[in-house]
Structure formats: structure tokens, C-alpha cells
TORKEKOL-67493 format. One record per residue (C-alpha): residue number from 1; residue in one letter; x, y, z. Coordinates in pm, whole numbers, always signed. Layout:
BEGIN
r k NUM	r A	px X	py Y	pz Z $
...
END
This chain:
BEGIN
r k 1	r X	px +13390	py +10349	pz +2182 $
r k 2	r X	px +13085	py +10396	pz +2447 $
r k 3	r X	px +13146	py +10358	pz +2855 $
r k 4	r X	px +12874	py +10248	pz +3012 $
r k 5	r X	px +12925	py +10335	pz +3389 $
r k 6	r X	px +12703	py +10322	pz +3693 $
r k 7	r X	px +12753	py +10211	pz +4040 $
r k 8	r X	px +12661	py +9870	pz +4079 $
r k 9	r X	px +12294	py +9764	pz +4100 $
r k 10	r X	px +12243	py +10058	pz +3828 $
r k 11	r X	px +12159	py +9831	pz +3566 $
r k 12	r X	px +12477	py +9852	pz +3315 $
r k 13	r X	px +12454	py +9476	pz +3227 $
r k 14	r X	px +12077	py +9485	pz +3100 $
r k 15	r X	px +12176	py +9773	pz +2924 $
r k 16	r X	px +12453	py +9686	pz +2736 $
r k 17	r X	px +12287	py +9333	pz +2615 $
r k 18	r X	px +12039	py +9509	pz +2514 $
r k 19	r X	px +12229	py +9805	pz +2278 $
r k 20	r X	px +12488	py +9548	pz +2168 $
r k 21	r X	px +12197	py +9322	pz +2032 $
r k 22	r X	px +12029	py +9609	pz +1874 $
r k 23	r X	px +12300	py +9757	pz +1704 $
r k 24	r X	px +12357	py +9420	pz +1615 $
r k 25	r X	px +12063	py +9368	pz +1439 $
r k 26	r X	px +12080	py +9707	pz +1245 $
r k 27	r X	px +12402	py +9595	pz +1112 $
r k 28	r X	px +12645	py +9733	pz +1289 $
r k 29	r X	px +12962	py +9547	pz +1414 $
r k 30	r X	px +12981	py +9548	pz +1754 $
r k 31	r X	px +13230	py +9466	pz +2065 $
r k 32	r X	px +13137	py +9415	pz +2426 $
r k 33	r X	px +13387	py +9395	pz +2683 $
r k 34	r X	px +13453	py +9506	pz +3009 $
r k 35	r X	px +13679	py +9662	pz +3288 $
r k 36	r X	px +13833	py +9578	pz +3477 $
r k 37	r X	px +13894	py +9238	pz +3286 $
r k 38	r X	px +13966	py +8880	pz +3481 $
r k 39	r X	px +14347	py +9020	pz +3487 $
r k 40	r X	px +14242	py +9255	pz +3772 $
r k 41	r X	px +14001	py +9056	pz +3905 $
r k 42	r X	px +14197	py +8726	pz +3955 $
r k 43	r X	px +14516	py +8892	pz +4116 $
r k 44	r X	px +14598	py +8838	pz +4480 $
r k 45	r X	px +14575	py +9142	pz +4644 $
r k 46	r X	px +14194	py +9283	pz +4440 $
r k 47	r X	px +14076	py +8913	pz +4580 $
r k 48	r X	px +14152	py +9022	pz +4879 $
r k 49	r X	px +14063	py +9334	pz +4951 $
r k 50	r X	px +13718	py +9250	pz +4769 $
r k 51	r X	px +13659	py +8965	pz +5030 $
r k 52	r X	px +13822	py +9151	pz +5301 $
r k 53	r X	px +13860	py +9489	pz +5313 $
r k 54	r X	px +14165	py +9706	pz +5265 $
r k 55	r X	px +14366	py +9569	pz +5566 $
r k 56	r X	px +14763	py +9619	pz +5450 $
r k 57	r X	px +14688	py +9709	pz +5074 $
r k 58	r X	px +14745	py +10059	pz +4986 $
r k 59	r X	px +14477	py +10171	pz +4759 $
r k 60	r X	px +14783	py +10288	pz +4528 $
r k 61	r X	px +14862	py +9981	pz +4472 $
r k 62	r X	px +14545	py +9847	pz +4337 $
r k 63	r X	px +14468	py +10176	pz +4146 $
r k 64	r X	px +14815	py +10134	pz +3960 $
r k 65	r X	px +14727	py +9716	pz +3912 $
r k 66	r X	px +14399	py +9855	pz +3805 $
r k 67	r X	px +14581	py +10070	pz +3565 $
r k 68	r X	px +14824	py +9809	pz +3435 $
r k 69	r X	px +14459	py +9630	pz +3352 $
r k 70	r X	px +14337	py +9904	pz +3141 $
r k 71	r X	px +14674	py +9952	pz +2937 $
r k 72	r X	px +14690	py +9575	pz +2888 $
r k 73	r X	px +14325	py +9592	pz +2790 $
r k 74	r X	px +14348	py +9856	pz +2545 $
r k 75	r X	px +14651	py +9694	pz +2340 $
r k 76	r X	px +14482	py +9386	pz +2350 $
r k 77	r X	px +14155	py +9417	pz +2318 $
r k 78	r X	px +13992	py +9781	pz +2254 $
r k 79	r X	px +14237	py +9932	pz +1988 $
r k 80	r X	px +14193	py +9610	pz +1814 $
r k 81	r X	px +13872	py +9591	pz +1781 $
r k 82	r X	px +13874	py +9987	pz +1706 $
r k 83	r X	px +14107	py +9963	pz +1413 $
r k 84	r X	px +13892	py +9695	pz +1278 $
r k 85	r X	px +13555	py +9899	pz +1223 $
r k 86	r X	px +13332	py +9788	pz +1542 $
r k 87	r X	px +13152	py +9997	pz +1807 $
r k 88	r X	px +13313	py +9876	pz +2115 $
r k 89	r X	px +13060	py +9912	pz +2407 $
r k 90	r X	px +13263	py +9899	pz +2752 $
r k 91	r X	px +13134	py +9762	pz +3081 $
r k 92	r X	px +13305	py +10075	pz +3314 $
r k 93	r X	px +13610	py +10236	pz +3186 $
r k 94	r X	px +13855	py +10491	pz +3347 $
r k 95	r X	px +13525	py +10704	pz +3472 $
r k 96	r X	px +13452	py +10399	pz +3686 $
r k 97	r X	px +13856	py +10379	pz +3814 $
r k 98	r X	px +13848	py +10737	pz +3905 $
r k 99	r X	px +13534	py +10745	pz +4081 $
r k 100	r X	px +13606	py +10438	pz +4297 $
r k 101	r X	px +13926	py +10518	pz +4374 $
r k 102	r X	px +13873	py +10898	pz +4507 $
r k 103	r X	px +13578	py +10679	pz +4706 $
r k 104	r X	px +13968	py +10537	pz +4834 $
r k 105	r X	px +14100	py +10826	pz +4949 $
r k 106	r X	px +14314	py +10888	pz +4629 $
r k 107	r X	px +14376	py +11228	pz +4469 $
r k 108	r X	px +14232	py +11236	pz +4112 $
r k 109	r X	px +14479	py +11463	pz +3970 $
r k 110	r X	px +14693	py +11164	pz +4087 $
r k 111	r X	px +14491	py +10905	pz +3934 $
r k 112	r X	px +14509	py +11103	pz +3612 $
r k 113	r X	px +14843	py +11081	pz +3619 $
r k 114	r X	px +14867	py +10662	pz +3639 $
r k 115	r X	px +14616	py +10672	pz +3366 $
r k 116	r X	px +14709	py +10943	pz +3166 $
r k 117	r X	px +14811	py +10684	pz +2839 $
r k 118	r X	px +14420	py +10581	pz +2828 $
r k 119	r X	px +14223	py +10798	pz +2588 $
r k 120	r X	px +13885	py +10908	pz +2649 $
r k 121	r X	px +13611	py +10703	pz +2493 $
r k 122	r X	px +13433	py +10885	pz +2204 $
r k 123	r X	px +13070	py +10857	pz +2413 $
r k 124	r X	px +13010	py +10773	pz +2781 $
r k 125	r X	px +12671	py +10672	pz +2952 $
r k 126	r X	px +12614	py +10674	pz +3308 $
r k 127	r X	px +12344	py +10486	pz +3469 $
r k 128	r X	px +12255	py +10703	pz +3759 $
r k 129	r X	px +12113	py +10569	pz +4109 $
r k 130	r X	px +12113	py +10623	pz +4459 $
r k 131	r X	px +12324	py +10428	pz +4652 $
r k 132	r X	px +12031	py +10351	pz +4890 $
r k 133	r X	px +11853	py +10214	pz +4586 $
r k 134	r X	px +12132	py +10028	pz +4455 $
r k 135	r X	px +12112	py +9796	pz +4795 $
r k 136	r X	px +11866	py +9730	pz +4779 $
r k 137	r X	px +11882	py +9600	pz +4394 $
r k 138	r X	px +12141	py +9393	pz +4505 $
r k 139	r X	px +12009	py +9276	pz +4765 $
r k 140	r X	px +11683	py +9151	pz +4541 $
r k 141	r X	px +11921	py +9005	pz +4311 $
r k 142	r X	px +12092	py +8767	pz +4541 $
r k 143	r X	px +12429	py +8623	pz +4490 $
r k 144	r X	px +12739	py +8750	pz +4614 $
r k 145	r X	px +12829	py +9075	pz +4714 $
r k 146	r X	px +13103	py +9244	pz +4703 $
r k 147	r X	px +13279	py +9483	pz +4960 $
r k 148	r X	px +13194	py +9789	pz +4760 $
r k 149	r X	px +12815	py +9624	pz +4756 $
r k 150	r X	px +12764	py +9649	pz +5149 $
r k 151	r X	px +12740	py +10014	pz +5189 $
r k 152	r X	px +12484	py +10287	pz +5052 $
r k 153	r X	px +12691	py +10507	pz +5217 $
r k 154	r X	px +12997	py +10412	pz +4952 $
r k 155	r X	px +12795	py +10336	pz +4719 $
r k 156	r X	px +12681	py +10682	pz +4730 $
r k 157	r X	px +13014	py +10836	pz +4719 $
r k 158	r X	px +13101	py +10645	pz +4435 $
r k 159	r X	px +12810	py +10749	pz +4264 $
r k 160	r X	px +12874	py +11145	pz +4342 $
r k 161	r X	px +13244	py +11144	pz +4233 $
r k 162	r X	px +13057	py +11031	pz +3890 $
r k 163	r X	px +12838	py +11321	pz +3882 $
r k 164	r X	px +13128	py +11565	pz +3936 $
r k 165	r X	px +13365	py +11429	pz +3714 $
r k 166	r X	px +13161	py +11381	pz +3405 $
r k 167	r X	px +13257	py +11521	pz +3087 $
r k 168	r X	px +13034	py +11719	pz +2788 $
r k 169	r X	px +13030	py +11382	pz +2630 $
r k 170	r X	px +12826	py +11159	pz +2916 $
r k 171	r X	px +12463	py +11104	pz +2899 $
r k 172	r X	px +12337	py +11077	pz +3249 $
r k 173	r X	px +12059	py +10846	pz +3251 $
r k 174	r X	px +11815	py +10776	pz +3528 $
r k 175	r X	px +11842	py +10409	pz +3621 $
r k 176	r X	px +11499	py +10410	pz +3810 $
r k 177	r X	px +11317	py +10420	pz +3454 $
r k 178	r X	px +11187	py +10189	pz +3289 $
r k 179	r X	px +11407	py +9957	pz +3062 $
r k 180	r X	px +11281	py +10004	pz +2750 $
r k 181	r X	px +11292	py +10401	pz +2792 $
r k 182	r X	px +11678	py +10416	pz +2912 $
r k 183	r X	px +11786	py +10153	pz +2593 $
r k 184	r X	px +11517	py +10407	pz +2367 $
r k 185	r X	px +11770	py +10678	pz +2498 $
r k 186	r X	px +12108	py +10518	pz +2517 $
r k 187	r X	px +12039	py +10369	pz +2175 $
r k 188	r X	px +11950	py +10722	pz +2021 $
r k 189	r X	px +12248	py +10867	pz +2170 $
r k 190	r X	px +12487	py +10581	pz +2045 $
r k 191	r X	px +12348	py +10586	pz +1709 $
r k 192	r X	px +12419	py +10971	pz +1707 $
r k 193	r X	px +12782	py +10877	pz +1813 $
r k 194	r X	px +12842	py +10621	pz +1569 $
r k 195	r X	px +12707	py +10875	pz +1277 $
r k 196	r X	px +12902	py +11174	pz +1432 $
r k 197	r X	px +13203	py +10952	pz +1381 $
r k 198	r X	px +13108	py +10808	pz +1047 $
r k 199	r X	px +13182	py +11181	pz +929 $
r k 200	r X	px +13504	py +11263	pz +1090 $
END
């Protein structure tokens, strides 16, 4: 399993078309999905504070919805697709719950803890940009944004609780490159994963 994680406007969707169709093509099974999944996204309260702001929701709660989301997702969906031989590539993972929610105020020994059933994935890759950059991405880009969208400031925290929390197994990628040099990377580094794991 590979995490692709990045604050938004970092590029993670271009990316991961673009490694799941190559790895794709060079025969490899392959699984895209996503986190948090339309679960999260469709409750009540995330609506909410997304369109918004916090007002009366405690940022426990939705970290420990958001974590009900991952378990469900992971049952359903990743372990699945695991046991049956694919690469699963994964829009955001716990990296991307951690770092948003200690942008929240939340501890991350205790977001550890509400996640602690969730098992690291086996390769992570994180798009990195600044948050004054990833503006104004978004704001290129058009369309609808989102409360965590409207700040470089956040954006920017987000983006350093990343950096700090990022394991031995994270390629930190700079987003400001050119496409095809961040897929020539990401796809040498996921190949080197899937082979690593081919001889486990």
C-alpha cells in the first residue's frame, strides 16, 4: 500500500492517475481509493464544519468520525484489495488525519491512540508545497473551496505537522516540479516498494 499525501493544491490527484495508469500498463494490478471516503464526507457534522467552520463541533468528534472512516475503510476496502495481490495507491491516509487534526488543536499522541488499529502503509509519498502556493493553485483551479482551502496560514500548518511527523518510509517530493519529473520519481520509488515486497 502507497499514501499519497499533500496539502491540498499539492497535486496528489495528477499524481496518482498518473502512477495508477502506469503501473497499470506494466502489468501490475492496481487499486485507487481514497480517504476519507464519502462516509466521512457525507455525515452531518464534517458538512458542516467544512461549509462553516467549527462553531459547536469539537474537533474530537470529527477526528474519532474520521477514524470510524478509516476502520470501516480498511475492512472494506484496503485489506481486500491487499489480500487479493494489488498495489493499493491511497488518496491521504492516517498521515493526512494526524496532520490536520494537530492543525485542530488535538494532541497527536491522542490521535494515535483513536487510530492506533490502522497499520502503517508499506510506502508513503508526500507532495510538498507551501501553503502560500497552494492558494493560489486553488484559486487557479476554480471550483469550490473548502474551509481548510481559505487560509495559507492553515494550510501551512498542515503542511509542517507533515514534515515533522514523517516516517523513514516517506518520499518527500517537491510539488513545484515539473509533472513528469515527480511521477519519474514517485514511480521509481513505488516500483522499488512493490519489488521490496515481492521478496518478503
Amino acid at each position: 500500500m502507497i499514501a499519497v499525501c499533500g496539502i491540498d493544491g499539492a497535486g496528489k490527484t495528477t499524481l496518482i492517475e498518473t502512477l495508477a495508469r502506469s503501473l497499470g500498463q506494466s502489468g501490475e494490478a492496481v487499486h485507487v481509493t481514497r480517504q476519507p471516503t464519502s462516509f466521512y464526507r457525507g455525515l452531518e457534522p464534517v458538512r458542516t464544519y467544512h461549509d462553516e467552520g467549527a462553531c459547536n463541533i469539537p474537533a474530537e468528534c470529527l477526528a474519532l468520525l474520521s477514524a470510524a472512516d478509516r476502520s470501516l475503510h480498511l475492512a472494506q476496502e484496503v485489506l481486500p484489495a491487499l489480500m487479493a495481490g494489488k498495489t493499493v495507491i491511497s488518496d491521504r491516509f492516517v498521515a493526512a488525519a494526524a496532520a490536520i487534526f494537530e492543525t485542530r488543536g488535538l494532541s497527536r499522541s491522542w490521535i494515535d491512540e483513536v487510530n492506533r488499529f490502522c497499520p502503517p502503509p508499506h510506502g508513503q509519498i508526500l507532495l510538498d508545497i507551501s501553503g502560500e502556493a497552494a492558494v493560489e493553485r486553488i484559486r487557479q483551479r476554480g471550483g469550490y473551496i473548502r474551509l481548510e482551502e481559505r487560509s495559507a496560514e492553515t494550510l501551512e500548518a498542515i503542511r509542517q505537522n507533515y514534515l515533522r511527523q514523517r516516517q523513514e518510509n516517506c518520499l518527500v517530493l517537491n510539488a513545484l516540479e515539473s509533472p513528469e519529473s515527480i511521477a519519474d520519481q514517485a514511480g521509481g520509488y513505488v516500483t522499488s516498494m512493490i519489488k521490496r515486497s515481492a521478496h518478503a
